[in-house]
C-alpha positions in Angstrom: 56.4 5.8 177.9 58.2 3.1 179.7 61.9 2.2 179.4 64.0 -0.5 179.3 64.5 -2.1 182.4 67.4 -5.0 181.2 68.6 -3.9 178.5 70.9 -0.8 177.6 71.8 0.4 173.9 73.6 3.3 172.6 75.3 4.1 169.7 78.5 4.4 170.3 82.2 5.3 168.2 83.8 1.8 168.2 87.5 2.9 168.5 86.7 5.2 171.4 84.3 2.5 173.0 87.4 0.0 172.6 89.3 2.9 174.1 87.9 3.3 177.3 89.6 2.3 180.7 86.7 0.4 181.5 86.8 -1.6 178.6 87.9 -5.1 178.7 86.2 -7.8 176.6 86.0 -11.7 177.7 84.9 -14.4 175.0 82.7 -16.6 176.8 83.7 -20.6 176.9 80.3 -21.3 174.6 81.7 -19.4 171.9 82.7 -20.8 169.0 86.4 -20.3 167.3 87.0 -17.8 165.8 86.7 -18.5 162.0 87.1 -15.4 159.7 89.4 -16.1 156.8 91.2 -13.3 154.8 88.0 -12.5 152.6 86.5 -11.4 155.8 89.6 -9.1 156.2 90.1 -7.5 153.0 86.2 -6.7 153.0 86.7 -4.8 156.3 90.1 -3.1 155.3 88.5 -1.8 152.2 85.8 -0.3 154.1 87.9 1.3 156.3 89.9 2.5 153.7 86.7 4.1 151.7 84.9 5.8 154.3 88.3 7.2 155.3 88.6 8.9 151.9 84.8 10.4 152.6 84.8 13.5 154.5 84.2 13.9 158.2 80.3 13.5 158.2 81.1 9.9 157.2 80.5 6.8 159.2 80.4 3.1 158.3 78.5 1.0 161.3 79.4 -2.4 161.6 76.2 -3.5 163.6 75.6 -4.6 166.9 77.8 -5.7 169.6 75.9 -7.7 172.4 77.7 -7.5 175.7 77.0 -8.8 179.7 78.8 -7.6 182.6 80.6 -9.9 184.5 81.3 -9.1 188.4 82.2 -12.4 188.6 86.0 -11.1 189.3 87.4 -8.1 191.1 87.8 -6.4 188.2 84.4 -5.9 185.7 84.8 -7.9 182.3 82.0 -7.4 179.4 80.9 -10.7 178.4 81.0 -10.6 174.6 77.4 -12.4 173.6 77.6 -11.0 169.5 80.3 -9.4 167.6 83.4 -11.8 168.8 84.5 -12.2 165.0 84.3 -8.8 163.9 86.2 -7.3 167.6 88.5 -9.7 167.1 89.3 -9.1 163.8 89.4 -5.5 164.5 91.7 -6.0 166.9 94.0 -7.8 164.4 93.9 -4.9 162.5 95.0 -2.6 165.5 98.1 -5.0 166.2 99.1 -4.7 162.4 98.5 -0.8 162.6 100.6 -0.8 165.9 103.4 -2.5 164.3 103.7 -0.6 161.3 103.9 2.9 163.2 106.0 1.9 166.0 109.0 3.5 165.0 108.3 6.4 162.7 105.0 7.8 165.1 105.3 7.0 168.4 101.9 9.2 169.3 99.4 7.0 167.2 101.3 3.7 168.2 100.0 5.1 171.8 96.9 6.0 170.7 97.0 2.5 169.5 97.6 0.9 172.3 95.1 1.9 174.3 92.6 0.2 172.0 94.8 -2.9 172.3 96.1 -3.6 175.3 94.8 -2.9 179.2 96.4 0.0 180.8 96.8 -1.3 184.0 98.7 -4.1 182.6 100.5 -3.7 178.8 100.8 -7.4 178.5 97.2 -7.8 178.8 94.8 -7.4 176.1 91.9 -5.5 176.4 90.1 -9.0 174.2 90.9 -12.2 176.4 89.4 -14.7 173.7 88.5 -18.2 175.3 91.2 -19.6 177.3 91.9 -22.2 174.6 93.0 -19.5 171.9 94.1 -16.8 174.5 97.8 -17.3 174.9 98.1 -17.7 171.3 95.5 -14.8 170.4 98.0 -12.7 173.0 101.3 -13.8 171.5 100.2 -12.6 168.0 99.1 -9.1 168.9 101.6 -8.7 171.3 104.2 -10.1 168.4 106.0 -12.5 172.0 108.1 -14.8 170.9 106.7 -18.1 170.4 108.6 -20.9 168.3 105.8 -23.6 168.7 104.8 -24.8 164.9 101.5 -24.0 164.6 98.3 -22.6 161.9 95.8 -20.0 163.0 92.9 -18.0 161.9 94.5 -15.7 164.4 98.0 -15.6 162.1 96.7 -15.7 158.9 94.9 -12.7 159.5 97.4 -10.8 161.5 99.9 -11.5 159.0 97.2 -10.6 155.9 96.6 -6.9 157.7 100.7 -7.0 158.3 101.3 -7.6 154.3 98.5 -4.4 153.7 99.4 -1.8 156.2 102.5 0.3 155.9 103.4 3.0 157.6 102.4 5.9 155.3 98.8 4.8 155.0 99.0 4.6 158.7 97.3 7.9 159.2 94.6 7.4 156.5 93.9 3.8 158.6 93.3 5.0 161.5 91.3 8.0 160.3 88.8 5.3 158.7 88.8 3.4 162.1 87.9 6.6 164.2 85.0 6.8 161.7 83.2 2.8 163.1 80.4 2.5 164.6 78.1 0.4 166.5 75.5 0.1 168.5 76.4 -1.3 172.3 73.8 -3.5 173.5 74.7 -4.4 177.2 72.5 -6.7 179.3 71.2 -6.5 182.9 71.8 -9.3 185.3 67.3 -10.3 184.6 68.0 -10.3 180.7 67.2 -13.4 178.6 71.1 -13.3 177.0 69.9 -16.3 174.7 66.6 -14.9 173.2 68.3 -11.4 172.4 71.2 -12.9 170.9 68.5 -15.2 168.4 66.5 -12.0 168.2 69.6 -10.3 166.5 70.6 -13.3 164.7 68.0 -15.4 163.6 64.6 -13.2 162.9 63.3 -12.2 159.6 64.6 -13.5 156.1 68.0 -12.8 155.2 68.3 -10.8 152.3 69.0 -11.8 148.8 71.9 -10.7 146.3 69.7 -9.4 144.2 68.3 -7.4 147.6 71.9 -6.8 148.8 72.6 -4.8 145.0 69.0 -2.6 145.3 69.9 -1.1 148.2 73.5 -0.7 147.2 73.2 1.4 144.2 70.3 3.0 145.6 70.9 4.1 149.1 73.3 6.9 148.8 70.7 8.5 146.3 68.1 11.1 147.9 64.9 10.1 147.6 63.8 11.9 144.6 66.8 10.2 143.0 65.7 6.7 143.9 62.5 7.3 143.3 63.7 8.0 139.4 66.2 5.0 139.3 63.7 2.6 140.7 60.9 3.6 137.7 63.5 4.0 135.1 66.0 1.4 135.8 65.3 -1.4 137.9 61.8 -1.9 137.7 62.4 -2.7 134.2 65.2 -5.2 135.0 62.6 -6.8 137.9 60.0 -7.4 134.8 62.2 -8.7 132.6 64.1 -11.2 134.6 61.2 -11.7 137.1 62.0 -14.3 139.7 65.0 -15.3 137.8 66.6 -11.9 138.9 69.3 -13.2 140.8 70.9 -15.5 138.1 70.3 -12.9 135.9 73.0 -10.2 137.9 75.3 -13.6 138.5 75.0 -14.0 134.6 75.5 -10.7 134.0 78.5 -9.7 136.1 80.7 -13.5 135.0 79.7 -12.2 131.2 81.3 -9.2 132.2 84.3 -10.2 134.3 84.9 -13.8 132.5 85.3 -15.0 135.9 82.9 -17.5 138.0 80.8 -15.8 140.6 79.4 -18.0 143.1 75.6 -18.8 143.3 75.2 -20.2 146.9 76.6 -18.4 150.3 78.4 -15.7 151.7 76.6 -12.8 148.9 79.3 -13.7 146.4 77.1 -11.8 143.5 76.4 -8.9 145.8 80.3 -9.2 146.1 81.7 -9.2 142.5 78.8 -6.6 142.1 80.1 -4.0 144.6 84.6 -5.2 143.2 82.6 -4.3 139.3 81.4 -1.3 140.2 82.9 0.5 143.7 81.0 4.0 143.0 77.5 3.9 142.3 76.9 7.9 142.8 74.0 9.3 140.7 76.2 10.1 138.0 77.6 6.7 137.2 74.4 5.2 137.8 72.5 6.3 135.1 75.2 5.1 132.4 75.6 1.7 134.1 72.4 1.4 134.7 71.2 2.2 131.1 73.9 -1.1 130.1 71.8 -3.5 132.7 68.4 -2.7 131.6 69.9 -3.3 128.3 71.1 -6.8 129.5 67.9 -7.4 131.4 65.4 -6.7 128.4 67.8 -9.5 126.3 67.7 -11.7 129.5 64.2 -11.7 129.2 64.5 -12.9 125.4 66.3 -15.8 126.5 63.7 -17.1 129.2 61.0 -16.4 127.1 62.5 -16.8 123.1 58.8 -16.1 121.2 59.7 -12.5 122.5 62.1 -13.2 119.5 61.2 -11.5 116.3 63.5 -13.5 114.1 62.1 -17.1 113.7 65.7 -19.1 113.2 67.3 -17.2 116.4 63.9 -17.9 118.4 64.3 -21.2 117.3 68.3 -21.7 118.1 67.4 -19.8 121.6 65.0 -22.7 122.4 67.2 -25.4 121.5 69.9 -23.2 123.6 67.7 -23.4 126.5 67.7 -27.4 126.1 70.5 -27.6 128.4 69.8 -24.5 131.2 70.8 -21.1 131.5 74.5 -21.9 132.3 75.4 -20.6 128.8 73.7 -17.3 129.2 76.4 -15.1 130.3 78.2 -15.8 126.7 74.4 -16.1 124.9 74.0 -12.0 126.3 77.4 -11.0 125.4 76.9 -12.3 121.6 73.1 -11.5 121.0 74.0 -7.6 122.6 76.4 -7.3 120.1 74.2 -8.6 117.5 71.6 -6.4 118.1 73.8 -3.7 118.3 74.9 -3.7 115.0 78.7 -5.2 115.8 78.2 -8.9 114.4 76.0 -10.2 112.0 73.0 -12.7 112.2 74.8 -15.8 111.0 77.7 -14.9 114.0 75.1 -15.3 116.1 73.8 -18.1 115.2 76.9 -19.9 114.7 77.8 -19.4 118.1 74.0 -20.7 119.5 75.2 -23.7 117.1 78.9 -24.0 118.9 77.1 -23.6 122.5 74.5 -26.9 121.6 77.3 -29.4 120.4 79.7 -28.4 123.0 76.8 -29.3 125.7 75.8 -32.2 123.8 79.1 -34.0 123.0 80.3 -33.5 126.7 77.0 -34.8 127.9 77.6 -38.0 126.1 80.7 -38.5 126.6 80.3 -37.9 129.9 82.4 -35.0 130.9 81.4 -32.3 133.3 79.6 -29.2 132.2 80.7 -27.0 134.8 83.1 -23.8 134.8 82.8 -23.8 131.1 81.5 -20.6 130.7 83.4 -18.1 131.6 86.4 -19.3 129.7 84.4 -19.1 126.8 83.5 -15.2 127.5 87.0 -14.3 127.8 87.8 -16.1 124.5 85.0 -13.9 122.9 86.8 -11.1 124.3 89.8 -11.7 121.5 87.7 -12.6 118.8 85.4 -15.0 116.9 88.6 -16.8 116.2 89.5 -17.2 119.4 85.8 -18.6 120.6 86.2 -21.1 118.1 89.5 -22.4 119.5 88.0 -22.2 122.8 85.2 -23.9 121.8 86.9 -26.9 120.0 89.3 -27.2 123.3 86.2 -28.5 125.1 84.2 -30.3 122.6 85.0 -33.6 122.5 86.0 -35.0 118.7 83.9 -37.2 116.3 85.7 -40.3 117.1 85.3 -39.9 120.8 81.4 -39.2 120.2 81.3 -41.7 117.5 82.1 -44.5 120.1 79.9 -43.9 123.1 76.7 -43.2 120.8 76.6 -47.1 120.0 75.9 -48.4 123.5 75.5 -45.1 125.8 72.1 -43.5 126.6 70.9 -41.0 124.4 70.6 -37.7 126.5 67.9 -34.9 126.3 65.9 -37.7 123.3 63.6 -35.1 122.5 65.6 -32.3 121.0 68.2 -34.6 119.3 65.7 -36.5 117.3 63.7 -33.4 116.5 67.0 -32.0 115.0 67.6 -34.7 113.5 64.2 -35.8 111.8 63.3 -32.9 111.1 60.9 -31.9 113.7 60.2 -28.4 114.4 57.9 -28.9 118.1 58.8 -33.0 119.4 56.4 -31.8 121.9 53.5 -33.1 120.5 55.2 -36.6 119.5 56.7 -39.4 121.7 59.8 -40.5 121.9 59.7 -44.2 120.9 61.6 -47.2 121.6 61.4 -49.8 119.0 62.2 -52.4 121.4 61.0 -51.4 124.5 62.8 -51.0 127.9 60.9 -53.5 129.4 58.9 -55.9 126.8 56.5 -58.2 127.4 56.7 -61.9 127.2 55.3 -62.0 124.3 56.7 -58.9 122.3 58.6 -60.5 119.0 61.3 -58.6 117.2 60.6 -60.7 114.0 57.3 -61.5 114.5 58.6 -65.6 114.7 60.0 -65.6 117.9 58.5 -64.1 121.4 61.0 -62.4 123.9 60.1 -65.2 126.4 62.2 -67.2 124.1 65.2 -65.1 123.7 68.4 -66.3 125.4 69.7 -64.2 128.8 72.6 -62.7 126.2 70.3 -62.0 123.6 67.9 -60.0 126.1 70.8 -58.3 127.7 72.2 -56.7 124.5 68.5 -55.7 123.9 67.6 -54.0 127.0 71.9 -52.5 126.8 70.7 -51.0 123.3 67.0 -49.9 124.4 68.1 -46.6 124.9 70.6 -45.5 122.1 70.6 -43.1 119.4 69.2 -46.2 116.7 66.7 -47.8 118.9 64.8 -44.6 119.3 62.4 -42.0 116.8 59.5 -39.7 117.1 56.2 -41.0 116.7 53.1 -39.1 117.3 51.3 -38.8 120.6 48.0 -41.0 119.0 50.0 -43.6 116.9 51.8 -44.5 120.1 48.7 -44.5 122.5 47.6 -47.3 119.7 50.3 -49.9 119.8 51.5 -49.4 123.0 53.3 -52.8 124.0 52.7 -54.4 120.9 56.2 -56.1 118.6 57.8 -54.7 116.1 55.7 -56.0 113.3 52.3 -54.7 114.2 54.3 -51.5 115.3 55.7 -50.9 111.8 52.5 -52.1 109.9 50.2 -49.9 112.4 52.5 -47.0 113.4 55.4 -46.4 112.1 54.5 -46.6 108.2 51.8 -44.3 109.2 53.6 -41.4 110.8 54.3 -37.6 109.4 57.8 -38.5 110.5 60.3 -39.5 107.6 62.7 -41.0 109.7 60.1 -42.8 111.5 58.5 -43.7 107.9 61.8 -45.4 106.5 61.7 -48.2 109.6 58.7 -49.5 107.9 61.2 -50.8 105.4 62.7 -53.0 107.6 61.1 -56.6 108.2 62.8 -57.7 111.4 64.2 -55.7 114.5 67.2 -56.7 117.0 70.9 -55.7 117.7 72.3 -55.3 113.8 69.3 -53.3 112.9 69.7 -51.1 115.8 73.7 -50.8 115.1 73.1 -50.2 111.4 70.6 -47.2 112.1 72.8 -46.2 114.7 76.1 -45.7 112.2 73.4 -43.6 109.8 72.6 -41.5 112.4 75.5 -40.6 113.8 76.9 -39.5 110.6 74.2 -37.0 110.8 74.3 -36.3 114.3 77.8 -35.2 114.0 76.8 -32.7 111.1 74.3 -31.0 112.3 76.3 -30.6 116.1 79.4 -29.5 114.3 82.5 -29.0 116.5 85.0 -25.9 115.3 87.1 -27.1 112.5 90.3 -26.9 114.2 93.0 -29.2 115.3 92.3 -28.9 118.9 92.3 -31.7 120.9 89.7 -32.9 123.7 91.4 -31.6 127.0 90.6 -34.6 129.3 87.9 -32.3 131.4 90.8 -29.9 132.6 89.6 -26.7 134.3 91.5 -23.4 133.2 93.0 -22.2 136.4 91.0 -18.7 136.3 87.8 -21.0 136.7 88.9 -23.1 139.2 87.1 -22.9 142.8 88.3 -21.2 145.0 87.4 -22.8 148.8 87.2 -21.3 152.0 89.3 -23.6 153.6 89.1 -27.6 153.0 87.6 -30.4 154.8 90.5 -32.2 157.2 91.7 -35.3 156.0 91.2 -34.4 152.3 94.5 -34.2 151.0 94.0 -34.8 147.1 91.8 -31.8 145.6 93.3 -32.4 142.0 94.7 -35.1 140.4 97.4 -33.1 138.4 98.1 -29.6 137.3 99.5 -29.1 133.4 101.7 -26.0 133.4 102.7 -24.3 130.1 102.7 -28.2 128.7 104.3 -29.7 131.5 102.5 -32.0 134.2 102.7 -31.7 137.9 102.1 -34.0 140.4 100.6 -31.3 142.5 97.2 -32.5 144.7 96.4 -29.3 146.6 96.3 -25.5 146.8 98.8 -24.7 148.9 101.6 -26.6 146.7 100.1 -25.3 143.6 100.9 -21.8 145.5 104.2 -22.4 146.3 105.1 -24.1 142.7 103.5 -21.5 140.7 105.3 -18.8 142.9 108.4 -20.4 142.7 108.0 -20.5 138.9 107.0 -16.6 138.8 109.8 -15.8 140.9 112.4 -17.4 137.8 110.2 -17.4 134.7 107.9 -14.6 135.1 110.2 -12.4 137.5 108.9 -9.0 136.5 105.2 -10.2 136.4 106.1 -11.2 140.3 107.3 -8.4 141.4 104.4 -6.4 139.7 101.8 -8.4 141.5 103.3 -8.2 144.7 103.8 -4.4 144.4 99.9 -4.2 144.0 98.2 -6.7 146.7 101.1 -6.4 149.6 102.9 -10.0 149.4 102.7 -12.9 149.3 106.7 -12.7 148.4 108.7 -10.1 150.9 112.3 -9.3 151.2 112.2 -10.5 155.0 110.3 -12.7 157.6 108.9 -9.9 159.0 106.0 -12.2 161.3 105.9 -15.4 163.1 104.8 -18.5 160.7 105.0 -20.3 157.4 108.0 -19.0 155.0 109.9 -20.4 152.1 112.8 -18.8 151.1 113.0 -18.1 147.2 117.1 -16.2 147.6 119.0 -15.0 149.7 117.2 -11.7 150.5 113.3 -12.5 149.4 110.7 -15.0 151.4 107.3 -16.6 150.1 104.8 -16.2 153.1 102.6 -19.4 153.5 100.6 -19.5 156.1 97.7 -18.0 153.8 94.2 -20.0 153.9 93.2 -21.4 150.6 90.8 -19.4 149.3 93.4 -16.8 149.5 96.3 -18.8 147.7 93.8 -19.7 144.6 93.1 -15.9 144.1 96.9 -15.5 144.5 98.0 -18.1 142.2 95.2 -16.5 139.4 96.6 -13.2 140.3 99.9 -13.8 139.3 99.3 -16.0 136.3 96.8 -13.3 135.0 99.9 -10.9 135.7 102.1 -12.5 133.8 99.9 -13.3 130.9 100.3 -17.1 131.1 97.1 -18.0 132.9 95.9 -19.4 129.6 98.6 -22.0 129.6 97.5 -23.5 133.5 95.0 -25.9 134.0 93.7 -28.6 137.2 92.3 -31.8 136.6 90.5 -32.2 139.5 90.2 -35.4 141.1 87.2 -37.2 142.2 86.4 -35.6 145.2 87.8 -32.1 144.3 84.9 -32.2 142.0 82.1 -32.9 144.3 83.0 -31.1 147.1 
């Protein structure tokens, strides 16, 4: 068998790789910057920190590291091709690790430095990132004192692993360091350096959440054991949820946190699946695994409801699924409970009922419908009573719906005037428009006068009305087919008095039809409209489309020149004129720090910071006393989970909410 002629690759321990005399690492000029934020960081802290509690046959590998030799210069540089963001990061890691132990253990702070800095030269790195970001790469590790203002990827990080590592968890640290690996790809001077690094990058299809979570739970299993898991657990959950199976886990795992999980890049479902459930050895496996086949049987239920066996909740499951699957996560939580004995049918079903109008109302009052969902599951959490507040929170009122359903477009036509006349499958009717959208010259309201002859005004109001609740009814497939395009009069004689429909019976009692018959019918239906989509008797009021702060988004990082993400922030009844994260984190901190004082100090105690008793690394403070500092020169994504943090704390996170603004919304 031949070998390799250009390319070399061995797998290799990363710390004593970095180690090595030999070793020194140049970032090429066509790299890009380097871009990890502190989510990045915390996910390779805590994997250092778990396979440091495994015992000594454990290893985590963090990949491939593509590399070039460069004789370019006296002295030999590896060109770094892949793996700049995790070295680098690594190396941040070091430097924090160096500081920590530098004066209790002056042994591993050497041990240390020889992963950090060259040993010809300690004011050299062993990692020269590109020229651009060197000197101020070098003056973070190194810890030299520079007073320019500046914000870097470089000091956010630095300072994150500063806030995390102390010096007695130094030893566990770097015991879960020793244990990296990866595999050292290094290139010969004929090797196509571009195709390897797409090779690597860019070949095959990434793989799914849903992928990322099978292999997790099953590949510390041997193979007898997966092969039981697989038959007994997740092929179930694969037939039940078929291609849906993704939503189903992000359904799933924000029913059971009450917190968002994010559908669309960087795994965040693989990643609120692995915070939920950090141990997924055999013997917590089968019991958590028994609880998501459980889910994933009533999962199917809701895709499919004539798997139903109750007729009323199959048919409140159908009209559920009028509006998507966003309701699901609180639509499992109820119907588990239901069929588990701990509420009753007509809980259930009251709750389908609350889910409908809240959709409904905000849809026609035109109100967003995201981030409404987990709130909702954490009400449930404290009781039916406390659903029912939550629910009436974000439901808008009778009046408010009253008004817009005279001149606004009736949304999902269909199901509302099925409900409403009485109409168990609208499926097989149309929904008709007594006056049409568009009518033809010679279409007649009153069966005197032709629309060729009706004022601009008159045909305005018309065509304004064409599409609300009292211009439209259900009429059947073969009745419409027959007067298609024809006025009102042969319509009512022809069609309408014809028709299995009541509702659509009763308009063959009017002789004429414009604007005041449209109005009148309009006022009758609402009435019933706003019976049968009942909002929560309780004197909530509508919340102007605020988002609790445990649901708001939380961004990694936020386009330049946007400076306005929310309109205003309502704090425990007062307002702030607050437009972006990082004020938020400073106000809300500065609040803890007085109001809540115990609550800060608690949180800080558990996640390292963000308040410290002194300014302990270069960059952003704000003193809060004399003797304590708020650090912030954290990126945004880490100051939302920061600000949630401590509210939650503190128990007050009910009280906060953001208005976004206009573009915090569709960003």
């Amino acid at each position: 068998m031949s070998t390799a002629t250009n390319v070399e690759a061995t797998a290799v321990n990363t710390i004593e790789w970095l180690a090595e005399d030999s070793t020194t690492i140049v970032v090429p000029v066509y790299q890009r910057q380097y871009r990890w934020d502190i989510g990045g960081c915390e996910q390779l802290l805590s994997d250092v920190r778990a396979v440091a509690r495994e015992d000594s046959a454990h290893r985590h590998f963090i990949g491939s590291i593509l590399s070039a030799a460069d004789d370019s210069e006296a002295d030999t540089d590896l060109v770094l091709i892949d793996g700049q963001q995790r070295i680098t990061t690594l190396m941040l890691l070091v430097a924090a690790l160096r500081h920590a132990v530098q004066d209790s253990d002056p042994l591993l702070a050497a041990d240390l430095d020889r992963v950090l800095v060259r040993p010809e030269d300690p004011t050299r790195t062993k990692l020269r990132p590109h020229d651009a970001w060197a000197e101020l790469y070098e003056s973070v590790v190194l810890e030299r004192d520079v007073q320019a203002e500046r914000e870097s990827r470089f000091d956010d990080n630095y300072a994150f692993f500063r806030s995390q590592v102390h010096a007695d968890e130094a030893p566990q640290i770097w015991a879960g360091l020793n244990k990296l690996e990866h595999v050292s790809i290094t290139l010969g001077a004929a090797a196509n350096a571009q195709q390897i690094f797409e090779s690597l990058n860019s070949t095959g299809e990434p793989l799914r959440d849903h992928e990322l979570i099978h292999n997790y739970m099953l590949m510390g299993l041997t193979h007898a054991e997966q092969l039981d898991v697989e038959a007994r657990f997740w092929l179930p959950i694969e037939q039940h949820t078929g291609e849906t199976i993704g939503a189903f886990w992000r359904h799933y795992l924000v029913m059971t946190t009450g917190r968002e999980v994010a559908a669309n890049g960087e795994h965040g479902v693989y990643s609120a699946f692995r915070h939920s459930f950090p141990r997924v050895d055999l013997d917590h496996l089968q019991a958590d695994a028994e609880v998501w086949r459980h889910y994933a049987e009533i999962y199917g239920i809701l895709l499919d409801p004539s798997l139903e066996k109750d007729p009323e909740i199959a048919r409140q499951l159908r009209y559920v699924n009028t509006f998507g699957r966003a309701s699901y996560p609180l639509v499992l939580n109820v119907y588990s409970d239901h069929s588990r004995g701990i509420i009753g049918r007509d809980e259930l079903i009251e709750t389908l009922e609350w889910i409908q109008t809240m959709y409904l109302r905000r849809t026609l009052v035109n109100l967003p419908n995201e981030r409404l969902v987990a709130r909702l599951c954490r009400a449930r959490a404290n009781g039916r009573e406390a659903l029912a507040r939550a629910f009436a929170r974000i439901t808008p009122s009778d009046e408010r719906v009253s008004a817009v359903l005279k001149y606004s477009e009736l949304p999902h036509p269909a199901y509302v005037l099925g409900r409403l006349e009485g109409v168990d499958d609208p499926d097989e009717f149309d929904v008709e428009h007594i006056v049409p959208t568009v009518p033809s010259d010679s279409w007649s309201g009153d069966g005197v006068r032709p629309w060729i002859d009706y004022s601009d005004d008159e045909r305005n109001a018309h065509r304004a009305l064409a599409p609300t609740l009292g211009n439209l009814t259900l009429l059947e497939q073969t009745l419409a087919e027959r007067v298609f395009g024809e006025s009102y009069s042969v319509k009512r004689d022809a069609a309408y008095a014809r028709s299995s429909v009541a509702e659509t019976r009763a308009l063959a009692d009017t002789e004429a039809w414009g604007t005041a018959a449209i109005s009148q019918r309009t006022i009758r239906l609402t009435s019933d409209l706003l019976r049968i989509w009942a909002r929560p008797a309780l004197p909530e009021i509508d919340d102007d489309g605020l988002t609790p702060i445990l649901d708001a988004v939380r961004r990694r990082g936020w386009p330049a020149g946007w400076e306005r993400e929310f309109e205003y922030v309502e704090y425990r009844g007062e307002r702030w004129e607050v437009f972006d994260v990082k004020h938020l984190f400073n106000r809300v901190f500065r609040r803890a720090w007085t109001d809540t004082h115990d609550a800060a100090m608690s949180y800080c105690a558990t996640h390292g910071g963000p308040i410290y008793e002194s300014m302990a690394w270069k960059g952003q403070w704000d003193q809060l006393d004399a003797t304590h500092h708020l650090y912030m020169g954290w990126d945004s994504n880490y100051m939302m989970n920061a600000v949630q943090g401590v509210l939650h704390e503190a128990d007050i996170a009910s009280e906060v909410f953001v208005k976004y603004s206009y573009i915090g919304n569709v960003m």
